[in-house]
Each structure stands twice: as C-alpha cells, then as structure tokens.
N, C-alpha and C positions, 0 to 999 in steps of 0.2 A: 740144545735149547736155544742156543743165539739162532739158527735156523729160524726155527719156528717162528721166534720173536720177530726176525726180517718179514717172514710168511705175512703174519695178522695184521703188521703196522700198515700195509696199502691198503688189506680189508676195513679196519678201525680209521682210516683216513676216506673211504670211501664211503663208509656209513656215518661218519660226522656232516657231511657235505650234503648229504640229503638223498644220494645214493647217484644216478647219474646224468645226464641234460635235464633240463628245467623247459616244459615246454614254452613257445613264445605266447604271449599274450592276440586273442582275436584282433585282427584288424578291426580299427575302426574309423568311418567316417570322420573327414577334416573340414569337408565342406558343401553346399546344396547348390549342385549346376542345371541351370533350369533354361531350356530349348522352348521358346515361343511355338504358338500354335502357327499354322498356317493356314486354316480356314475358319469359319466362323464369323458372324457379325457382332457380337459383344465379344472380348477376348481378353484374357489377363498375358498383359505384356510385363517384364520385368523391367522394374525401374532402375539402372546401372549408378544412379546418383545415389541411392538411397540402401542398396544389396548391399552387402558382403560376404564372405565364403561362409558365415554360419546363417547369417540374418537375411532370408526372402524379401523381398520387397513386391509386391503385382499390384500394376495399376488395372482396373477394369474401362478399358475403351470401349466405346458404343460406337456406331454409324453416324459418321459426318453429314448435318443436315437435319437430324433429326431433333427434334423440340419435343424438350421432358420437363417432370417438376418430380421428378426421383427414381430413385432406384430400390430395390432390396432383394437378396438372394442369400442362399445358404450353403456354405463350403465344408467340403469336407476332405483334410488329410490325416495319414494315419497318426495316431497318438505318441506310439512308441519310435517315429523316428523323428518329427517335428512335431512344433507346438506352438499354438496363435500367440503370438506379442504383439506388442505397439509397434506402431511403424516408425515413432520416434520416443525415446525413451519419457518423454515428457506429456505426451498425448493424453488428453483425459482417458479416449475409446481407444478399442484395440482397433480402431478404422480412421482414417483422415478423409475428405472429399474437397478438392480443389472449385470441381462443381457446384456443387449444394452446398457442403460445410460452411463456407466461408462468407454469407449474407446474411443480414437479418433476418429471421422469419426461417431459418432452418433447423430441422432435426437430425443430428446422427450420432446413430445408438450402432454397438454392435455388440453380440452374447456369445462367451466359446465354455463350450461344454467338451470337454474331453478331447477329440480331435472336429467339433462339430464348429463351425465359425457360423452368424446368423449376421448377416449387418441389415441397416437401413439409413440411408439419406435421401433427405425431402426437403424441397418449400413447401413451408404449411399455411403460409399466409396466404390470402387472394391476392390482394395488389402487388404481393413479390411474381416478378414477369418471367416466363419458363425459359428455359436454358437451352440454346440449341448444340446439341452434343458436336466437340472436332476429335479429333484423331490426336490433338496434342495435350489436350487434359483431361485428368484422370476422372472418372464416374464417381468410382472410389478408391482408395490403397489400402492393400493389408499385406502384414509380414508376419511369416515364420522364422523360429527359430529351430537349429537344428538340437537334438534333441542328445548330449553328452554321453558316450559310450555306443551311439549307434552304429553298427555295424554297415559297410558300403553295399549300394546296392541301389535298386527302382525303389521309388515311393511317389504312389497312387495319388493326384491333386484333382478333386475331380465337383461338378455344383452338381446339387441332390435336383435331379430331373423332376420340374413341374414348380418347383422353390423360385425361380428367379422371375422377378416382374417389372416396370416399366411404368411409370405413371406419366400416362401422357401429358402434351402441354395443354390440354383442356379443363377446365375446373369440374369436376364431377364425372369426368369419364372415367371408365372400369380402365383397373389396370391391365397392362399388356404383358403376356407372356413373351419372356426371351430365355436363349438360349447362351448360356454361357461356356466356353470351350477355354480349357485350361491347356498349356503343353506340359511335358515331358520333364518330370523332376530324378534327379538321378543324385545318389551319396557316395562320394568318391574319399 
C-alpha cells in the first residue's frame, strides 16, 4: 500500500499544477519603426521631436517653392494595429498644421473613422496671403498610436488614391491633385 501511495503522490501533484508547460504568451508589439519614403513630392516624414516607440508622429512636406492656401487628403492604416490620436495630447483636432493652422482666417478639421483619417487645412479668408510651401514646415501632422496587444509585424500606411488635393495660391482656382507617398511602417 505505501507503494502505491508513493506511485499517485507525483501523479496528484502533476494534476494539481495544471498538468505540464504552460504555453508562453503571443509576442507582441513594444513599438512603431517607421522608414521615410524616398521618393515622391508630397511625403509624410516622421517627426523625431514629437514620436515615440508607441506614438507616430508624420509631418506631410510639399515641394519647396510652391505657393498654396491648403491642403486636404485621406489616410488610411489598419485598425487593428494602430489608431488615429492627437499629435499632442491637448490638441483640439486629431491634426496640427504649422502652415495653415496657425493664422487668422484658418480652418483645420480632421475625421477618423475606424482606421480611415480625413484632414483638412486652409486659409479661407481672401486678404490672408498664400503660403509658399519649404521643406522645413509641416503641411500638416498626424499621429498614431500603437494599438495594445498587437502582435509584430508590417502595417500598411498608405493615402486613398484620387483623396489628396492642393489648393493653389490663386483665389478661385480648382484644386490640385497630389500625390501623397507614405514609407515603410513596421511592429517590432
């Protein structure tokens, strides 16, 4: 009998415990490593003052030289690994503009529907005088956030072809199609 009893006690300690390894939990994502584009004339660069490993930050740059009175276009990343925030926790819009936001006479709105971003900034006055776009301020800025328990991997950053427009420096000219080029967003 005391046999036996030695026998069961590992089994009965084996089956209290849950029985044997516990698998490890799915890797996930710590941070969003985002690779600038290399070509393109409008381009979303990342702002290194304003990132950090969860929180996107992309300024959109236009072509130096060129004279506008706004911008508006429509982004799109996926839901399930990021998600549109303010660029700073305090921002009325989920969009800032260095450009346009910051004069009298501006509008900027911007809508995020699920992983869909929509912004818009503009002078809408006439006597506010158009803005000739440089390479060292932003058109506009938006940020992601990384999205809690996402697993590592590519996630898609990419503007809904035919959505992005230009309004020239003329008062009443049609707006301009541009072409907006994201780079390389990756979940590590």
């Amino acid at each position: 009998m005391p046999g036996r009893l030695l026998l069961a006690l590992p089994l009965a300690l084996l089956l209290a415990c849950g029985g044997g390894s516990h698998p490890s939990p799915p890797p996930r994502a710590a941070r969003i490593v985002y690779t600038p584009p290399t070509s393109g004339t409008y381009q979303l660069l990342l702002n290194t003052e304003k990132s950090t490993a969860t929180h996107l930050v992309l300024d959109l740059m236009g072509p130096t030289g060129t004279a506008g009175r706004g911008v508006a276009f429509h982004l799109v990343a996926p839901p399930g690994q990021m998600t549109w925030a303010k660029v700073d926790s305090k921002d009325a819009e989920l969009t800032q503009s260095p450009t346009f936001g910051v004069v009298a006479g501006s509008v900027l709105k911007a809508k995020a529907t699920s992983g869909d971003l929509q912004v818009g900034a503009f002078l809408t006055w006439a006597f506010t005088p158009s803005v000739t776009f440089d390479r060292t301020v932003s058109l506009a800025t938006v940020a992601l956030d990384l999205v809690p328990e996402t697993a590592p991997g590519a996630a898609t950053l990419r503007s809904t072809s035919g959505s992005a427009v230009m309004l020239p420096a003329t008062l009443g000219a049609d707006p301009v199609p541009i072409t907006i080029t994201a780079g390389t967003v990756t979940l590590q």
